[in-house]
KEVOVO-429722 format. One record per residue (C-alpha): residue number from 1; residue in three letters; z, x, y. Coordinates in nm, 3 decimals. Each point is the difference from the previous one (the first is absolute). Example, Ala and Ser with C-alpha at 12.3 -4.5 7.8 and 13.67 -1.06 7.14 Angstrom:
+-----+---------+---------+---------+---------+
| num | residuo |       w |       u |       v |
+-----+---------+---------+---------+---------+
|   1 |     ala |   0.780 |   1.230 |  -0.450 |
|   2 |     ser |  -0.066 |   0.137 |   0.344 |
+-----+---------+---------+---------+---------+
# end
This chain:
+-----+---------+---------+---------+---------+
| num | residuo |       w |       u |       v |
+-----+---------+---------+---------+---------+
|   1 |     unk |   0.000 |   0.000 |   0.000 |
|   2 |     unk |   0.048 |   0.289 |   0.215 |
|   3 |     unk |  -0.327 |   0.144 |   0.167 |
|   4 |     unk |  -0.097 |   0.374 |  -0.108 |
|   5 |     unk |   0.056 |   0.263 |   0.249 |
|   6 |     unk |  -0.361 |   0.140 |   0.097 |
|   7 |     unk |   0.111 |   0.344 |   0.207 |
|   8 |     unk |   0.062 |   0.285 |  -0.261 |
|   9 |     unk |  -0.239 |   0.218 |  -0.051 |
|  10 |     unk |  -0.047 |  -0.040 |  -0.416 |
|  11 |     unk |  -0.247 |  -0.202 |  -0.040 |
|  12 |     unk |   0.063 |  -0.385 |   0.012 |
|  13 |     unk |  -0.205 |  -0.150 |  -0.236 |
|  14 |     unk |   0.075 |   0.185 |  -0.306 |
|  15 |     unk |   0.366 |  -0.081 |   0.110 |
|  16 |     unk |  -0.083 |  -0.356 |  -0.006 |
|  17 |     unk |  -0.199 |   0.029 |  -0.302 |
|  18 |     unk |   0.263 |   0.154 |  -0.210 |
|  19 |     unk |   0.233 |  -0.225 |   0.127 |
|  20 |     unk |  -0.183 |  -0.313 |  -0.099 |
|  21 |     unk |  -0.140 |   0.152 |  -0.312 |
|  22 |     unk |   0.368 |   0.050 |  -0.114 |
|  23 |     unk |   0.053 |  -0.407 |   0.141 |
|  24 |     unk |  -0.285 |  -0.137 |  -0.191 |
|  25 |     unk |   0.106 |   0.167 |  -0.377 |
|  26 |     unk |   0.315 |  -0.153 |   0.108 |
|  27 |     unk |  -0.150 |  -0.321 |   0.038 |
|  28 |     unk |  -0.224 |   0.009 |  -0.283 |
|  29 |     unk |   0.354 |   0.073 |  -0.229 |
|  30 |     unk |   0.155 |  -0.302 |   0.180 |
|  31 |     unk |  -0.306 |  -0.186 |  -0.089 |
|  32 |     unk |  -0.047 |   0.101 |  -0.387 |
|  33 |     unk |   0.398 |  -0.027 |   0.007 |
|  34 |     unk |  -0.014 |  -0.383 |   0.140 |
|  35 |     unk |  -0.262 |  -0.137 |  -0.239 |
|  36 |     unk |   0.163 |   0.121 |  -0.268 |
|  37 |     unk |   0.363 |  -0.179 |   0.115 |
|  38 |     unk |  -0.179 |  -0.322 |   0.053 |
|  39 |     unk |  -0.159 |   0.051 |  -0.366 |
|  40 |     unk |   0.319 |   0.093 |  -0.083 |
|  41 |     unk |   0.154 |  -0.325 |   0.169 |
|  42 |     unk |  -0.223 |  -0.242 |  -0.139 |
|  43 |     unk |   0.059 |   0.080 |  -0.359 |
|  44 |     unk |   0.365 |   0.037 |   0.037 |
|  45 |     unk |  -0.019 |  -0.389 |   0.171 |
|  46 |     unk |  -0.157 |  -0.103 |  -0.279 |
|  47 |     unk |   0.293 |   0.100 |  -0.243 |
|  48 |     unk |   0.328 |  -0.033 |   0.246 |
|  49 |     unk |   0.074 |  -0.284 |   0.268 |
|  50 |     unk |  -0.016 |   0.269 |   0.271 |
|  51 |     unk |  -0.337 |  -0.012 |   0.211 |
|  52 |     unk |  -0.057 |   0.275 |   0.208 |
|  53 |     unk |  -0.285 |  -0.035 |   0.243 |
|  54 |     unk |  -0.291 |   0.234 |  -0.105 |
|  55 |     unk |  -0.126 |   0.208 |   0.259 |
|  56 |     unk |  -0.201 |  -0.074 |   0.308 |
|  57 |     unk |  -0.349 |   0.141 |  -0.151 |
|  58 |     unk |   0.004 |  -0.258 |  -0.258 |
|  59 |     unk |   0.287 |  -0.269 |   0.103 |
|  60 |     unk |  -0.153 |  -0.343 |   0.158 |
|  61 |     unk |   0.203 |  -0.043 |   0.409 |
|  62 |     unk |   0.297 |  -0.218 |  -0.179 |
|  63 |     unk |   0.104 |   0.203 |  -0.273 |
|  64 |     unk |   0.296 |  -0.127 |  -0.250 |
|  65 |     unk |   0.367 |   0.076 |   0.164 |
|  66 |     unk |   0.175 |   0.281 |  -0.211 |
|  67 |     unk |   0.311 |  -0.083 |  -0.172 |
|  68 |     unk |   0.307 |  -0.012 |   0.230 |
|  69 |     unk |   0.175 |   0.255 |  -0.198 |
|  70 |     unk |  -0.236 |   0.227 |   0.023 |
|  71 |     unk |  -0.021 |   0.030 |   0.389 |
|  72 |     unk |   0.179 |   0.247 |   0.242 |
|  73 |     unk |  -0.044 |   0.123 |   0.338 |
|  74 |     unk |  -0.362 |   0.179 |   0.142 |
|  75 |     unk |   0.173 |   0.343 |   0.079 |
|  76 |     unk |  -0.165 |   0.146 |   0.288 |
|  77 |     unk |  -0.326 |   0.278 |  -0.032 |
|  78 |     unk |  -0.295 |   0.129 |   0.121 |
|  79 |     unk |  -0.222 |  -0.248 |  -0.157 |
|  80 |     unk |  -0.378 |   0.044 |   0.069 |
|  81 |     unk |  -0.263 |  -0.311 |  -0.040 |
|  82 |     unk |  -0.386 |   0.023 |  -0.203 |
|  83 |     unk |  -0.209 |  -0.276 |   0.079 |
|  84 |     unk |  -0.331 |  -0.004 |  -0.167 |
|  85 |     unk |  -0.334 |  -0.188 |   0.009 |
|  86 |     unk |  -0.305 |  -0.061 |  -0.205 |
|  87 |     unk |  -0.226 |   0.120 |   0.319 |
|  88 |     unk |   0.109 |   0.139 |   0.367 |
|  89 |     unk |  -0.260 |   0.069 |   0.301 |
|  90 |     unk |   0.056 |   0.183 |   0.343 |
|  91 |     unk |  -0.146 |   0.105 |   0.339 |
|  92 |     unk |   0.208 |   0.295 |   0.002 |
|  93 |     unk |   0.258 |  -0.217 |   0.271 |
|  94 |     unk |   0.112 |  -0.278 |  -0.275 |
|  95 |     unk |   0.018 |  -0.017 |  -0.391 |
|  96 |     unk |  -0.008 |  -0.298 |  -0.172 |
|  97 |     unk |   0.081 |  -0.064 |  -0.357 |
|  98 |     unk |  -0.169 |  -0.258 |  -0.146 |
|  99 |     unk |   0.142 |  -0.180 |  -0.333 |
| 100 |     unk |   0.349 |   0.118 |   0.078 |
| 101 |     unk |   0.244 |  -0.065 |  -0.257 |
| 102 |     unk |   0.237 |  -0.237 |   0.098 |
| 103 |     unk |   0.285 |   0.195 |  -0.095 |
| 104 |     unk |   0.126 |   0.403 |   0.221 |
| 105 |     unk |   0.128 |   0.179 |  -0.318 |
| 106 |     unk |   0.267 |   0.247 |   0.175 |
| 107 |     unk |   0.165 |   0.281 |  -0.182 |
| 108 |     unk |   0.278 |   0.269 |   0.078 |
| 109 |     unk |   0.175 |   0.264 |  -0.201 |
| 110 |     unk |   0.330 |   0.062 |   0.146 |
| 111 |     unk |   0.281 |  -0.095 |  -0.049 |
| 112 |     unk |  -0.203 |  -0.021 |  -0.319 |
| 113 |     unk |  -0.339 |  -0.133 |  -0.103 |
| 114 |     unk |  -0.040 |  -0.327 |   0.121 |
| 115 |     unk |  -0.332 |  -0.270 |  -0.008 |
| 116 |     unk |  -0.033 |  -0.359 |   0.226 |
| 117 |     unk |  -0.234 |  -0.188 |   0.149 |
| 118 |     unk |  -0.031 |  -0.268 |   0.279 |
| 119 |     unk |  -0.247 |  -0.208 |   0.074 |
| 120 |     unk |  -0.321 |   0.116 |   0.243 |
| 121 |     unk |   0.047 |  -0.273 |   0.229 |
| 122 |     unk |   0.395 |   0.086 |   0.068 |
| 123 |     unk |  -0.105 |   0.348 |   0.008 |
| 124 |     unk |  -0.174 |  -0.117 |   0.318 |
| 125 |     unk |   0.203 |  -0.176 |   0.158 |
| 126 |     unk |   0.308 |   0.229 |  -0.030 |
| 127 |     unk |  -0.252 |   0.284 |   0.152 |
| 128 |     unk |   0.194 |  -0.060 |   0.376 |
| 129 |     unk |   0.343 |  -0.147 |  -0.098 |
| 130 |     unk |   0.292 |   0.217 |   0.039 |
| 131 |     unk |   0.114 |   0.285 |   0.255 |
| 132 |     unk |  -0.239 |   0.313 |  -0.191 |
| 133 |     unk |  -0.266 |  -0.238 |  -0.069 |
| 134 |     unk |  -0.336 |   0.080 |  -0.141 |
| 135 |     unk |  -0.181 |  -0.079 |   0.293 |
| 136 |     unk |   0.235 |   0.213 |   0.234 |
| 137 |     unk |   0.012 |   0.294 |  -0.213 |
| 138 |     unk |  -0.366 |  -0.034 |  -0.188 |
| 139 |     unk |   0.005 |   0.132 |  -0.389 |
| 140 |     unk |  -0.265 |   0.252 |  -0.150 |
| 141 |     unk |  -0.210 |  -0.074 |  -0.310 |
| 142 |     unk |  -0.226 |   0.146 |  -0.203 |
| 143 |     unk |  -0.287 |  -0.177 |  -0.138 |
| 144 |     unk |  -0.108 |   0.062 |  -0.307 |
| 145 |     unk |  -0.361 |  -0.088 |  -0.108 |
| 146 |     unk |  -0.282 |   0.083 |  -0.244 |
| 147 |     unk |  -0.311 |   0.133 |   0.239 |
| 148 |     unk |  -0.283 |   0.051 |  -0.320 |
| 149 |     unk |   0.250 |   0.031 |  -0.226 |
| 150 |     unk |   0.211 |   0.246 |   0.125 |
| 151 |     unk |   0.361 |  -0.078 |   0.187 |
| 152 |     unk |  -0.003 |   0.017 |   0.353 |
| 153 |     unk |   0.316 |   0.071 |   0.198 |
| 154 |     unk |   0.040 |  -0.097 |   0.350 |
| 155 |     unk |   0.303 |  -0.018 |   0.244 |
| 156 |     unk |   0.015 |  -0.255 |   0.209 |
| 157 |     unk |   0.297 |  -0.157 |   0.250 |
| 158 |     unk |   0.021 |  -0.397 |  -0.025 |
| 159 |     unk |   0.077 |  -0.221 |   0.257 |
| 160 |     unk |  -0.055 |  -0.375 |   0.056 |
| 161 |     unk |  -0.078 |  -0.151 |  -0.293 |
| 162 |     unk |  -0.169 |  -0.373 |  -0.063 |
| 163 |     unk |  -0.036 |  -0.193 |  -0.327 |
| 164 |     unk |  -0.250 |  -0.236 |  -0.033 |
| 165 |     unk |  -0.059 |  -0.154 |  -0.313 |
| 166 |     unk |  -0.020 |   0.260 |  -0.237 |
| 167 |     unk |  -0.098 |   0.271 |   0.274 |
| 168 |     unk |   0.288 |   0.252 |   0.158 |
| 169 |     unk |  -0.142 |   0.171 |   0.299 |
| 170 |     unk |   0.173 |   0.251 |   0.178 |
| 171 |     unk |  -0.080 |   0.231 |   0.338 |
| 172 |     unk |   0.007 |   0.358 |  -0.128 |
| 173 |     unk |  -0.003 |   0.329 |   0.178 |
| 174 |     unk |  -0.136 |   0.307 |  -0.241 |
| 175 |     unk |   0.220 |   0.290 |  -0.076 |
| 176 |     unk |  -0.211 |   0.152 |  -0.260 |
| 177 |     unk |  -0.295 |  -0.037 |  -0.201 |
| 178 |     unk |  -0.308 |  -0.199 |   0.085 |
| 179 |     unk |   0.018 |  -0.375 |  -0.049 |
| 180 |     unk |  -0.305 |  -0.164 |  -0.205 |
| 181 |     unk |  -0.134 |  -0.251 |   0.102 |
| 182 |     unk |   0.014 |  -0.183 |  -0.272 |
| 183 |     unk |   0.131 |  -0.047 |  -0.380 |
| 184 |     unk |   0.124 |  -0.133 |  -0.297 |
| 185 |     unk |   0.367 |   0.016 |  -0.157 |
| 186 |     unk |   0.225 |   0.100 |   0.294 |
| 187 |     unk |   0.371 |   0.082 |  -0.022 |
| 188 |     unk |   0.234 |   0.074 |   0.301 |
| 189 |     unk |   0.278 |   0.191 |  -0.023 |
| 190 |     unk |   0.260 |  -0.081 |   0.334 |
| 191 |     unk |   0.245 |   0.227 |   0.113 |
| 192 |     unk |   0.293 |  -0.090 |   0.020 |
| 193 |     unk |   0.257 |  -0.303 |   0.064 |
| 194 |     unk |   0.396 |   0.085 |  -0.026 |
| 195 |     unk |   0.207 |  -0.284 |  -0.113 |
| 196 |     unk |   0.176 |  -0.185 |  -0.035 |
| 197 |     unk |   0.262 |   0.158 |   0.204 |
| 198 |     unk |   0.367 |  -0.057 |   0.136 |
| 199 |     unk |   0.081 |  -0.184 |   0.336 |
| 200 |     unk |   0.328 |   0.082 |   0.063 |
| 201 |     unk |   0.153 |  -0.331 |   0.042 |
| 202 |     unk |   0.378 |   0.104 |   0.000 |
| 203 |     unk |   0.013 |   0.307 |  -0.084 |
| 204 |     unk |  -0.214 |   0.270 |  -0.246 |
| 205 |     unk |  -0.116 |  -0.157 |  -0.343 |
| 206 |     unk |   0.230 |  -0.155 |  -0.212 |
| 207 |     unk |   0.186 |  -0.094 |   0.256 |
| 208 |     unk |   0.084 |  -0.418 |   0.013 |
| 209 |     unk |  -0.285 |  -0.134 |   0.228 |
| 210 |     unk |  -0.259 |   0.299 |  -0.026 |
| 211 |     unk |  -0.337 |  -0.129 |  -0.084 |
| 212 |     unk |  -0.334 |   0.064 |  -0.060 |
| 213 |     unk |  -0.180 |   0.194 |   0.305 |
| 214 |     unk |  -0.367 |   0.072 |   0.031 |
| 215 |     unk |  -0.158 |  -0.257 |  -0.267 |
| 216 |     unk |   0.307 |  -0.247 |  -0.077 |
| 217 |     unk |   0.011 |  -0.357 |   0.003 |
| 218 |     unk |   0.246 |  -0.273 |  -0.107 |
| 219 |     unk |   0.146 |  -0.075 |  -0.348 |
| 220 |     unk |   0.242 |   0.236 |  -0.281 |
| 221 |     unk |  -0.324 |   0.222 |  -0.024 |
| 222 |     unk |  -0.090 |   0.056 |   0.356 |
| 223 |     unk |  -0.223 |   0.307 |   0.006 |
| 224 |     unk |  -0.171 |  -0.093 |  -0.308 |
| 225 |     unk |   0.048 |   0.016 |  -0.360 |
| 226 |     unk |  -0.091 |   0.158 |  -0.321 |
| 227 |     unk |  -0.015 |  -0.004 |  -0.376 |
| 228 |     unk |   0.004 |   0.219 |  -0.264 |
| 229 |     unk |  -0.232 |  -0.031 |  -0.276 |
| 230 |     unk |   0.009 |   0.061 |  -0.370 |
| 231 |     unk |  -0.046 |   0.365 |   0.018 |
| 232 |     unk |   0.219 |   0.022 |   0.319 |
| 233 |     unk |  -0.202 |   0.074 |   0.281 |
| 234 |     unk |   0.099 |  -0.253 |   0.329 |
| 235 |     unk |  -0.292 |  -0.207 |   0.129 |
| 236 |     unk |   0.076 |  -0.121 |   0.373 |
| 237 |     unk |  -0.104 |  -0.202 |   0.257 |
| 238 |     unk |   0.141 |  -0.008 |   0.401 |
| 239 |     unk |   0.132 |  -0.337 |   0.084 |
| 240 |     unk |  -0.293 |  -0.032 |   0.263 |
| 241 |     unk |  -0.296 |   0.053 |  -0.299 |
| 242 |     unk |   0.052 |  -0.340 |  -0.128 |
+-----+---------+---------+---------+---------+
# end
C-alpha cells in the first residue's frame, strides 16, 4: 500500500521486479493452497455437519456459514488481494479487467499462513473508507499476464476503481514494465491492506471497551472472523467483505 521510493541510485525496476516476482509465487502458493482447502472443505461437509465455505475462486457470493464452534477472531496482518479476469485491455492510463471473478482472494503469512476472500464489489467500496484508505494512500500491483505465451510482469499503482457488471476498472500510473494493450487471463496482485487493527477504546488491547480499529464493525466478531479447516489452515474474511 505504500508507494516505492524512486531516488536511489540501484536501479528501480529490477527492485520492483524482484519484489513482485517474490509477491506473485506468494500468491500463486496462496492460490494452489486455497483450492485445495475448499476441495478439502467440500468433502469434509459431505461427511461431518460442519460446512466451511470453500474459497472465493470456486465459492458462489453466499457461501454456507461455518460451524459456530469453529470460528474465532481475524487476527490482524498484512493481507494482500489477487483479482483476476478472463480478459483485461488498457490505454496505458486505465486497466480494465474484464470477467472479474466475483470473489478478491487475499492471503498473508504472518502471524502464520493465512487465506480469505471478500467479495469484488466490497472490495470497491471499502477502497476510501477508513483514516489510511486506499484511495489516500494508493496500493501497488503487479499484473501478471500471458503476452504469446510467455508471463508478463508489470508494476502498476491503482487508484480509483469502478465495477460495472463484471468489469473492474481502475486509473493506474506505471512503475515498471510496459503495459499491453491487451490480453487474456489477468491476475492482480495488491499491495497491501493492514487489519484489522486496535482502536484504543479504553485503554491498549484487552483492555474492557477496546475494539476493533481500522476495519471493525459491530457484533462478538468485529474485525472479522475465521475458520480453520480440516488440515488446519484459517480461512478469513474482514467484516466489511461480506
Amino acid at each position: 500500500m505504500r508507494s516505492f521510493n524512486t531516488t536511489p541510485a540501484v536501479s528501480v525496476g529490477s527492485h520492483l521486479r524482484r519484489r513482485w516476482q517474490g509477491l506473485v509465487l506468494g500468491g500463486i502458493f496462496a492460490l494452489a493452497t486455497g483450492l485445495a482447502l475448499g476441495m478439502a472443505n467440500r468433502a469434509h461437509a459431505q461427511s461431518t455437519s460442519v460446512v466451511p465455505a470453500p474459497l472465493a475462486s470456486s465459492a458462489s457470493p453466499s457461501p454456507p456459514e461455518p460451524d459456530a464452534d469453529n470460528i474465532v477472531s481475524m487476527p490482524p496482518a498484512n493481507w494482500l488481494f489477487v483479482q483476476t479476469g478472463t480478459s483485461f485491455t488498457s490505454d496505458g492510463k486505465t486497466l480494465s479487467i474484464h470477467g472479474v471473478a466475483p470473489q478478491t482472494l487475499m492471503f498473508t503469512d504472518r502471524p502464520e499462513r493465512m487465506t480469505g476472500d471478500v467479495l469484488t464489489n466490497r472490495f470497491v467500496e471499502f477502497w476510501n473508507q477508513g483514516k489510511d484508505n486506499f484511495q489516500k494512500d494508493p496500493p501497488n500491483a503487479t499484473i501478471s499476464t500471458a503476452i504469446d505465451d510467455k508471463t508478463d510482469l508489470v508494476v502498476v499503482e491503482l487508484t480509483n476503481p469502478r465495477l460495472s457488471g463484471d468489469t473492474l476498472t481502475y486509473d493506474i500510473r506505471l512503475l515498471d514494465g510496459e503495459m499491453p494493450h491487451a490480453g487474456k487471463q489477468i491476475s492482480v496482485f495488491i499491495d497491501w491492506w493492514y487489519g484489522p487493527g486496535w482502536r484504543r477504546a479504553y485503554g491498549p488491547p484487552p483492555a474492557p471497551g477496546a475494539r476493533w480499529g481500522w476495519g471493525w464493525g459491530p457484533g462478538p466478531y468485529p474485525g472479522g472472523r475465521c475458520w480453520r479447516g480440516p488440515y488446519g489452515a484459517l480461512h478469513c474474511r474482514p467484516y466489511w467483505g461480506y
